[in-house]
NUMIRO-606518 format. One record per residue (C-alpha): residue number from 1; x, y negated, z negated; residue in three letters. Coordinates in steps of 0.2 Angstrom, whole numbers, plus 5000, padded with zeros to 4 digits. Layout:
// residues N
   num      x      y      z   residuo
   NUM      X      Y      Z       Ala
...
This chain:
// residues 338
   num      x      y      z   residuo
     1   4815   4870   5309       Unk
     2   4809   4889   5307       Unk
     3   4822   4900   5309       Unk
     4   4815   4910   5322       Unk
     5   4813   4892   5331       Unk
     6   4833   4890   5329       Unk
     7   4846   4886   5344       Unk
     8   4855   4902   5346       Unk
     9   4871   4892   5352       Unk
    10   4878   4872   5353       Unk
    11   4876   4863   5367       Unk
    12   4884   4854   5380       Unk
    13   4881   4836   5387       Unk
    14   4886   4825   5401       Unk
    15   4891   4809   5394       Unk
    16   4888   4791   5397       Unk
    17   4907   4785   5398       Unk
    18   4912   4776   5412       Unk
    19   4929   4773   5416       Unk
    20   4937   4755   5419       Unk
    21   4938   4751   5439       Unk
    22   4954   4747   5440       Unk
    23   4956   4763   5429       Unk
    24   4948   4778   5437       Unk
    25   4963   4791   5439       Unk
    26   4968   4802   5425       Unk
    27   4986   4796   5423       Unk
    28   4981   4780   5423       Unk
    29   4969   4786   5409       Unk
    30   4981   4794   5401       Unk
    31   4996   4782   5404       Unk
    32   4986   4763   5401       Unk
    33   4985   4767   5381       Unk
    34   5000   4773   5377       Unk
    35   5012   4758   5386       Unk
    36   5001   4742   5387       Unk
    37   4987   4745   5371       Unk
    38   4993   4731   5358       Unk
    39   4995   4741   5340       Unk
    40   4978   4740   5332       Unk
    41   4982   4729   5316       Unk
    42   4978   4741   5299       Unk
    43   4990   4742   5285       Unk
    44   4992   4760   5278       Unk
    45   4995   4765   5257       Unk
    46   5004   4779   5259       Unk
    47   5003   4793   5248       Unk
    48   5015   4809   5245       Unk
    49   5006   4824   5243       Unk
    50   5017   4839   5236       Unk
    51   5010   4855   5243       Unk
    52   5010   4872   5235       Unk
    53   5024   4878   5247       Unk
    54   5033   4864   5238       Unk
    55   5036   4854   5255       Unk
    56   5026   4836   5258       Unk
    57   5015   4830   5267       Unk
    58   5010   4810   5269       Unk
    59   4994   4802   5270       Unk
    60   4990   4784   5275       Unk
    61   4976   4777   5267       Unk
    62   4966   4761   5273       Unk
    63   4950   4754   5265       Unk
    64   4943   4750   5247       Unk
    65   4941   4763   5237       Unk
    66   4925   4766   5229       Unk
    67   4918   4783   5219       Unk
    68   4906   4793   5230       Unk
    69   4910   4785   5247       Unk
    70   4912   4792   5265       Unk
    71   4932   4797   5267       Unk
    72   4936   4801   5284       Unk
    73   4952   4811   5287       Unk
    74   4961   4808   5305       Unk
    75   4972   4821   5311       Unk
    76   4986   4815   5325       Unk
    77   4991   4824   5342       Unk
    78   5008   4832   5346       Unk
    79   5021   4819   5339       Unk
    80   5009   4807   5332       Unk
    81   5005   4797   5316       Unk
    82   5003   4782   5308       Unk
    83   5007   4773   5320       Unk
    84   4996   4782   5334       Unk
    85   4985   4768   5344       Unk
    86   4968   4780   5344       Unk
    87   4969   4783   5327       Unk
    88   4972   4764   5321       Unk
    89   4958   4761   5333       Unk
    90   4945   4773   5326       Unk
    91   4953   4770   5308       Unk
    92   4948   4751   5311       Unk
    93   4934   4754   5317       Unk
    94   4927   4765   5304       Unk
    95   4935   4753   5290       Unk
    96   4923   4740   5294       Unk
    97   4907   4752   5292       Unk
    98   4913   4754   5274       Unk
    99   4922   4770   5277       Unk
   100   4938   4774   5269       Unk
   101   4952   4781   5280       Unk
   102   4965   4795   5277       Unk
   103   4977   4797   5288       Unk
   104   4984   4814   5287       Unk
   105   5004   4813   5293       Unk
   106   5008   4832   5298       Unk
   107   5021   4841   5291       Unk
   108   5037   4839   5297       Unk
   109   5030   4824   5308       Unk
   110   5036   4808   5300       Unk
   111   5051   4796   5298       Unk
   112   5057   4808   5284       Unk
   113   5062   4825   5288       Unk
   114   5051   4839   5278       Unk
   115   5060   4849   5264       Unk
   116   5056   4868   5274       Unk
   117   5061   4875   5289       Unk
   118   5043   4873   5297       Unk
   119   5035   4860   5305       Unk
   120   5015   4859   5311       Unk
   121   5011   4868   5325       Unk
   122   4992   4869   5334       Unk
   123   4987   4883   5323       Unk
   124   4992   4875   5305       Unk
   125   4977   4871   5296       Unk
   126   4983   4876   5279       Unk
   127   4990   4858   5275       Unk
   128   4972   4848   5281       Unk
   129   4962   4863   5272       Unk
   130   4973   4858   5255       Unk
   131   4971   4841   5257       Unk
   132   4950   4842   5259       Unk
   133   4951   4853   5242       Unk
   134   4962   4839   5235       Unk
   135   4950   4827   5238       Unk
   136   4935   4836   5235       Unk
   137   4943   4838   5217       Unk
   138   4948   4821   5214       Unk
   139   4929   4815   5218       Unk
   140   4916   4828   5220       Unk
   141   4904   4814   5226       Unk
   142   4914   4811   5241       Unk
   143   4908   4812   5258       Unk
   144   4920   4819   5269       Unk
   145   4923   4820   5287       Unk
   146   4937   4824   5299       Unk
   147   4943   4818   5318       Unk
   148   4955   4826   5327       Unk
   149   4966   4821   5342       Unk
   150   4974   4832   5357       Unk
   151   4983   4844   5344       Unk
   152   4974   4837   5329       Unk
   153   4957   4842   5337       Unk
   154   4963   4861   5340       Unk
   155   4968   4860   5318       Unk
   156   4952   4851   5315       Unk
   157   4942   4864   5326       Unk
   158   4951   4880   5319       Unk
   159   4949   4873   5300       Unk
   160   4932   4870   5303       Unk
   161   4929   4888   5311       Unk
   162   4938   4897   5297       Unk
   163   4930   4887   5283       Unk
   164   4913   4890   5290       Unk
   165   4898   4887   5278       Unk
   166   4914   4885   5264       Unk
   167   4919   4869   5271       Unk
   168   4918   4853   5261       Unk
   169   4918   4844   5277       Unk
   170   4900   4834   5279       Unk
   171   4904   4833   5299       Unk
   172   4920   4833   5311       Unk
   173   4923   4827   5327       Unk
   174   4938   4831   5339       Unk
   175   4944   4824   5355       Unk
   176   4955   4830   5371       Unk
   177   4955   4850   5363       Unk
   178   4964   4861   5367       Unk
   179   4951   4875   5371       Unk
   180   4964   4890   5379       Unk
   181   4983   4886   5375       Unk
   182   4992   4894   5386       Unk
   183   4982   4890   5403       Unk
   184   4988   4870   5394       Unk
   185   5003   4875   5393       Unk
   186   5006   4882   5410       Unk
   187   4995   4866   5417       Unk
   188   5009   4855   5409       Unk
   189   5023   4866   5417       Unk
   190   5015   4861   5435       Unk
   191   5016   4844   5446       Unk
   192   5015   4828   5439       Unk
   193   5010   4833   5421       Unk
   194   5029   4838   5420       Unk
   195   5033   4821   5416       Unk
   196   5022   4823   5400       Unk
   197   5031   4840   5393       Unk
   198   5048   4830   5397       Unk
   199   5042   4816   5386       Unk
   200   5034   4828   5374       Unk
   201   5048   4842   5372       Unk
   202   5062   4827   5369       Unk
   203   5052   4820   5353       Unk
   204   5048   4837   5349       Unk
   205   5067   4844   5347       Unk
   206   5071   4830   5340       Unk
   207   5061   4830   5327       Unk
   208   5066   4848   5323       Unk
   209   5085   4847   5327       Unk
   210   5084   4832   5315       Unk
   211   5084   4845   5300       Unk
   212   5096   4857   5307       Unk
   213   5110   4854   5297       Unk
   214   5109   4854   5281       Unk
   215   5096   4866   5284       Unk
   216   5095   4883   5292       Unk
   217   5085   4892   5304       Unk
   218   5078   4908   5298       Unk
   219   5082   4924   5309       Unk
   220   5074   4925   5325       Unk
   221   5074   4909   5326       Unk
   222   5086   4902   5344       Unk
   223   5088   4884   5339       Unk
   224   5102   4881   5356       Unk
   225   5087   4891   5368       Unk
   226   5075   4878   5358       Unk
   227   5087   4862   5362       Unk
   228   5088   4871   5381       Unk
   229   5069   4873   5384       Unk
   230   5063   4863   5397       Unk
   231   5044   4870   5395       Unk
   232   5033   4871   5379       Unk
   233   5034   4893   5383       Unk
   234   5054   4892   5381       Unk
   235   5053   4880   5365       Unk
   236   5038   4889   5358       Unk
   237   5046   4904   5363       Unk
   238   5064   4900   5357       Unk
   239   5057   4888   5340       Unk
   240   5036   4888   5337       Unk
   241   5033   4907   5336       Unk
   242   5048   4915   5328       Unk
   243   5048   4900   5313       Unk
   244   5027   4904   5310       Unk
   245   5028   4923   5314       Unk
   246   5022   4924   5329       Unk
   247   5028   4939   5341       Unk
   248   5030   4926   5355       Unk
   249   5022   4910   5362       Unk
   250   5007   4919   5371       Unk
   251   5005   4927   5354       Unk
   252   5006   4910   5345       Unk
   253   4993   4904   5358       Unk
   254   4980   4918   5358       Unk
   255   4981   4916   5340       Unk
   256   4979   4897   5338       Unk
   257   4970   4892   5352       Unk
   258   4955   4884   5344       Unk
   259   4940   4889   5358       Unk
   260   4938   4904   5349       Unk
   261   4933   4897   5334       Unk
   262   4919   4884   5340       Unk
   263   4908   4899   5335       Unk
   264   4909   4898   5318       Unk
   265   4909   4879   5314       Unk
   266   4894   4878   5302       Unk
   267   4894   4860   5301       Unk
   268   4891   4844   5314       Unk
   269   4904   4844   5326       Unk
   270   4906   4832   5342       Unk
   271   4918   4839   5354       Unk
   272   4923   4826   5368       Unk
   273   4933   4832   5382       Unk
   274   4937   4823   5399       Unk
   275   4935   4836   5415       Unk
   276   4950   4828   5422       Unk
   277   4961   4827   5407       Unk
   278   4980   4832   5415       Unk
   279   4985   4839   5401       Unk
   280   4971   4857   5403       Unk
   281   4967   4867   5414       Unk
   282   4951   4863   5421       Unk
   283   4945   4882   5417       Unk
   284   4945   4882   5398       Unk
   285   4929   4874   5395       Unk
   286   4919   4885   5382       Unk
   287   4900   4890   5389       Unk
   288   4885   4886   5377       Unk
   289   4884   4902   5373       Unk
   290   4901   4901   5365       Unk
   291   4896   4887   5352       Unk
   292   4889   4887   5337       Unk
   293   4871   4881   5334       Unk
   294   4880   4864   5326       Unk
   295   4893   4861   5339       Unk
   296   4889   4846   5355       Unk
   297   4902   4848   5368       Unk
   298   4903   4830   5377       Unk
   299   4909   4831   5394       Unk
   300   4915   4817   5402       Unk
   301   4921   4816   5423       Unk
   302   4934   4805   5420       Unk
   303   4945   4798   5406       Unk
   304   4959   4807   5404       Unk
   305   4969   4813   5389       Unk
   306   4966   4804   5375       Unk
   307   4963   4790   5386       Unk
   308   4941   4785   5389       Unk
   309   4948   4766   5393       Unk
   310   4927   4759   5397       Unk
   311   4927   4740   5404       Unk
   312   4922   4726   5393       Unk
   313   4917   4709   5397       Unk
   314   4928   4700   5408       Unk
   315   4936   4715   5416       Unk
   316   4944   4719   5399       Unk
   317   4950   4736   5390       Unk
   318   4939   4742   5378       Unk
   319   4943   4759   5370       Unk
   320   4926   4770   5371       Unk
   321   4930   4786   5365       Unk
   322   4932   4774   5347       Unk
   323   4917   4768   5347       Unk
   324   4910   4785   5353       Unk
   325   4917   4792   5337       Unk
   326   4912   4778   5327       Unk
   327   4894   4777   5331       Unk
   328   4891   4800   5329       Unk
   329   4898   4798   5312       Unk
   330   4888   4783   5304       Unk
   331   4874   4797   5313       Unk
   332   4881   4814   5306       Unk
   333   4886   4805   5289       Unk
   334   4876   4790   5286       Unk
   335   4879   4774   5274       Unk
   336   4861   4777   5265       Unk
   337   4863   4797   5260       Unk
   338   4855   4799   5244       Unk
């Protein structure tokens, strides 16, 4: 295309998705996955990655290996892993198409408590951005691509901005961002979505308060205000900001937020966002204008977070938003690339 010819910004879309009848609501969206989805069967070889910083990270890898193949590198939401359904499902999926999966386990956020005081939080990309040059190195043929989930979209968005044209990265694809963090966060502080920062801030201590002893908490750091919060602004407040150096959680979220980095994303990237998700506020969708030329935001009316349950033959549960995935990167990253 000639240059003067070029989109001046990314686009956004209306998708196709269609919710299950019996599913239309968002909690039901949300909800359905999470307590009734079977486990997608997939058996992960997992790896320790020592990282500069001298703490770990684990990866869970699925597929025959092969020199030169397509490596897709999944990135879980807020106190997922391994074991999350979406990315069993999308990791299955992909397997199958002759991918080979890597399953990036975020610091701090497996059975096994990390060696530092820090854990991941929305804006740390350091750890996905080592572990791309970490395989870049091992094979230089290798075709890679990343898919984030919920918190793993807003590292997979922000790694891609910041890399830019530097990145490694053939094509990503994110689901459920988080575009503005703190409108999410006062959303989740409201109504029914209450129930979900309950859920949420209960794993989340525990998994910090699990390495506190034999550790300890750097200064600034209020680990009895973190075990009181009852609202992601008091735990990142009392916990997230002081531990990354952040002023304070606003600061932590103007920072991280990932919206402001959809700009500079110089490669392929799917962005697919549900307008009724109950985890954001409804008024955080980026415009066009605010996209680079390489960036498709898919919008659908319903599904949910992390949710897009479609219905399959006989009334059954079928999980679009894999398929959906699956399908844009055999297109953005295809088998036959020479």
């Amino acid at each position: 295309m000639d240059a003067s010819h070029a989109p001046a910004h990314g686009r956004i879309i209306d998708s196709e998705f269609r919710p299950h009848r019996w599913l239309r609501g968002p909690h039901a969206q949300t909800i359905v996955p999470t307590l009734l989805r079977p486990s997608p069967p997939l058996d992960f070889d997992v790896e320790t990655l020592e990282l500069p910083d001298g703490d770990f990270v684990r990866i869970g890898w699925a597929g025959a290996p092969h020199p030169g193949q397509r490596v897709a590198v999944l990135v879980h939401g807020l106190t997922g892993g391994f074991t999350s359904k979406y990315l069993r499902g999308l990791a299955g999926l992909l397997i199958a198409r002759g991918w080979r999966v890597a399953a990036l386990e975020l610091r701090g956020g497996g059975a096994q408590p990390n060696r530092l005081p820090r854990n991941y939080h929305h804006g740390d990309t350091g750890d996905l951005r080592f572990l791309l040059k970490v395989l870049h190195d091992r094979d230089p043929n290798a075709r890679l691509a990343i898919v984030g989930w919920s918190l793993g979209a807003n590292i997979v968005i922000k790694a891609m901005g910041e890399d830019a044209a530097a990145s490694p990265v053939e094509a990503a694809a994110a689901a459920s961002a988080p575009f503005l963090l703190e409108p999410c966060a006062q959303k989740l502080d409201t109504g029914f979505a209450r129930l979900y920062q309950r859920r949420l801030l209960i794993d989340l201590k525990r998994m910090v308060g699990r390495k506190y002893p034999p550790l300890k908490a750097p200064p600034g750091v209020d680990l009895a205000a973190m075990q009181r919060a009852r609202s992601f602004i008091e735990f990142d407040d009392a916990y997230t900001a002081p531990m990354h150096g952040f002023r304070d959680a606003r600061d932590y979220y103007a920072r991280c937020a990932c919206g402001a980095f959809l700009k500079t994303v110089a490669r392929p990237m799917l962005v697919i966002n549900a307008r009724d998700d109950p985890f954001l506020a409804r008024d955080i969708v980026p415009r066009a204008s605010e996209l680079a030329p390489s960036v498709t935001l898919e919008l659908t009316r319903r599904g949910g977070h992390v949710g897009f349950i479609a219905e399959g033959q006989r009334g059954r549960l079928t999980y679009w938003l894999e398929t959906r995935l699956a399908d844009w990167l055999e297109t953005a990253v295809p088998a036959d690339h020479t």
